[in-house]
C-alpha positions in Angstrom: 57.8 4.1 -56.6 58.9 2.2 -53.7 60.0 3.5 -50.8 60.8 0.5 -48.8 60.5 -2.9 -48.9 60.2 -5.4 -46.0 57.4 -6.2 -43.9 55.5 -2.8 -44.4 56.1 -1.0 -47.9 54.9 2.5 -47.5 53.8 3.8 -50.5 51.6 6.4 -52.4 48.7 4.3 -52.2 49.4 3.6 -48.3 49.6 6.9 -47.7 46.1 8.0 -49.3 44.4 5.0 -47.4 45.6 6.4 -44.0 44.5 9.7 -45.0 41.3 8.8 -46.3 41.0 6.7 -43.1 41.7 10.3 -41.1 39.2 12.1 -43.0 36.3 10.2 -42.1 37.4 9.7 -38.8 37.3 13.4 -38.9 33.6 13.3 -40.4 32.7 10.3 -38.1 33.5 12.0 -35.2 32.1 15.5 -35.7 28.9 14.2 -37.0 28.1 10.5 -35.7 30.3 10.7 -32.4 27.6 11.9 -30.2 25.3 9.9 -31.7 27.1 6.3 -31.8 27.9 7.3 -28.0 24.5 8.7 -27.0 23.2 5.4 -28.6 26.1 3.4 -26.8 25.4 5.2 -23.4 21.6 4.5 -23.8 21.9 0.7 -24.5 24.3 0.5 -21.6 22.3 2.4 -19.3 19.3 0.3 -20.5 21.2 -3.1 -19.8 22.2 -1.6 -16.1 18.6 -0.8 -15.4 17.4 -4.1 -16.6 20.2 -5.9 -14.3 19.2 -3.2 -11.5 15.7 -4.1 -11.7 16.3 -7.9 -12.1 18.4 -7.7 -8.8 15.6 -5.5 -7.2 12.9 -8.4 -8.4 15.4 -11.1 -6.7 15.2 -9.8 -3.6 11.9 -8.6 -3.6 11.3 -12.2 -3.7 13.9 -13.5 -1.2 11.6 -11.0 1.1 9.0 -12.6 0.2 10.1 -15.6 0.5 12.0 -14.9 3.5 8.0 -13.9 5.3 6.3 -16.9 3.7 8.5 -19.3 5.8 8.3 -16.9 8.9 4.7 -17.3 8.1 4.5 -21.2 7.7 6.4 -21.7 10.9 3.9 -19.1 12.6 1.1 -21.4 11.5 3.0 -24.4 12.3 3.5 -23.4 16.1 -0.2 -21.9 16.0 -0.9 -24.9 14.7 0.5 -26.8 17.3 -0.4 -24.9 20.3 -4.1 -25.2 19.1 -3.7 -29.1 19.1 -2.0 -29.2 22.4 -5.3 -26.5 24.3 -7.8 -29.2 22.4 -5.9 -31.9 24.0 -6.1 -30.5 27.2 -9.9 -28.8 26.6 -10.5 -32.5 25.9 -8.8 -34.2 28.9 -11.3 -31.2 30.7 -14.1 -32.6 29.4 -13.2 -36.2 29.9 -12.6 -35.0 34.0 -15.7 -33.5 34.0 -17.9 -36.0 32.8 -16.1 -38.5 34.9 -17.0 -36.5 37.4 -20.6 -36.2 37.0 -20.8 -39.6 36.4 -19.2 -40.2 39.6 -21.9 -38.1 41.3 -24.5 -39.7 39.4 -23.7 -42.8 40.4 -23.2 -41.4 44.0 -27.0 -39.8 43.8 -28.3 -43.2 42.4 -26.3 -44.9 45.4 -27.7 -42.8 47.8 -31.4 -43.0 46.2 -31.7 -46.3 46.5 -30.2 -46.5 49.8 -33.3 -44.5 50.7 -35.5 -46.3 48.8 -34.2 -49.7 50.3 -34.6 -48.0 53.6 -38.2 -47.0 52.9 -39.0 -50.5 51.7 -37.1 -52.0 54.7 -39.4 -49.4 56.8 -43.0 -50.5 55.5 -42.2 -54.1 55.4 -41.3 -53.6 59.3 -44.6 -51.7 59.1 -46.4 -54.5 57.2 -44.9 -57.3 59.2 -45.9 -55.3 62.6 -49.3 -55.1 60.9 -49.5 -58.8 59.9 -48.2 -60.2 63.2 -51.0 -57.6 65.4 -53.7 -59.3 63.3 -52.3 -62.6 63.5 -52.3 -62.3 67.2 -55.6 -61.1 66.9 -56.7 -64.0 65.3 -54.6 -66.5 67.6 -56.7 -64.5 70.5 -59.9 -65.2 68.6 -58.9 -68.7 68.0 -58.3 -69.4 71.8 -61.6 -67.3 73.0 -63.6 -70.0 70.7 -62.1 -73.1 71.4 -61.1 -72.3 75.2 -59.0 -75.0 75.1 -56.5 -76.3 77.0 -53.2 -74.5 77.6 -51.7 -77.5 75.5 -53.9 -77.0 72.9 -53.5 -72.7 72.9 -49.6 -74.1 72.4 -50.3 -75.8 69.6 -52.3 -73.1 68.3 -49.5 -70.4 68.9 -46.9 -73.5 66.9 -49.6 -73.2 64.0 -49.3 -69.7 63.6 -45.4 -69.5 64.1 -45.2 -72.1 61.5 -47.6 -70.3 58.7 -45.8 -67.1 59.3 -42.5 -69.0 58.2 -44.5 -70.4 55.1 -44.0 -68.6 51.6 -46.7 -66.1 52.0 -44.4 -63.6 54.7 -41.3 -63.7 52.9 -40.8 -61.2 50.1 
């Protein structure tokens, strides 16, 4: 029996296939519905959690990442004020021991200034000493030979000339 003919025959057998399809949509629903969408629901909610917590990972680590360059530029300035005190500690130091070496030399300077003065002192000391015995001895010299006034001249030139010799310089 045919109904109709054309693009969409309704027949018997068309008819039992959409009421057969009712039926179990009828079954489906009152018995798998709840299921297939508590299942459904689950699996979503499980796939928004996962995205949730992936988004809450990725920005956990932007914050981290966000403090370790805070961090490395900490240490890089840290870095370079503790290069720029060690230069300066250093230029410090370098001052100070140019310093003391300054008054080093200075105290050396000044020692031997003293010392040069002492020695100048006792070889005016010595030589006053030298040229008291040497008169003593020209006195001798005369007293023995009581010579003649040209001859205590001579005597005197003698001893003028051996005090020039090598033996009273130093």
């Amino acid at each position: 029996m045919e109904l109709h003919t054309g693009l969409i025959e309704m027949n018997l057998t068309s008819l039992m296939i959409l009421i057969n399809i009712f039926i179990l949509y009828i079954i489906l629903k009152k018995y798998f519905w709840e299921k297939i969408k508590a299942f459904m629901d689950d699996r979503s909610n499980a796939i928004k959690d996962a995205i949730d917590g992936a988004e809450a990972m990725n920005k956990r680590a932007d914050a981290k990442m966000a403090n370790y360059s805070k961090r490395i530029a900490n240490i890089e300035e840290e870095g370079r004020v503790i290069i720029k005190e060690a230069r300066q500690q250093a230029d410090l130091q370098a001052q100070q021991i140019i310093a003391d070496a300054r008054a080093q030399a200075a105290e050396i300077i000044e020692k031997a200034e003293r010392t040069i003065e002492l020695e100048r002192t006792k070889a005016m000391d010595d030589m006053r000493q030298e040229i008291a015995s040497i008169g003593l001895m020209v006195a001798e010299q005369i007293v023995e030979k009581e010579v003649e006034k040209t001859g205590q001249e001579a005597i005197v030139d003698e001893v003028i000339n051996n005090a020039r010799s090598t033996q009273w310089q130093n």
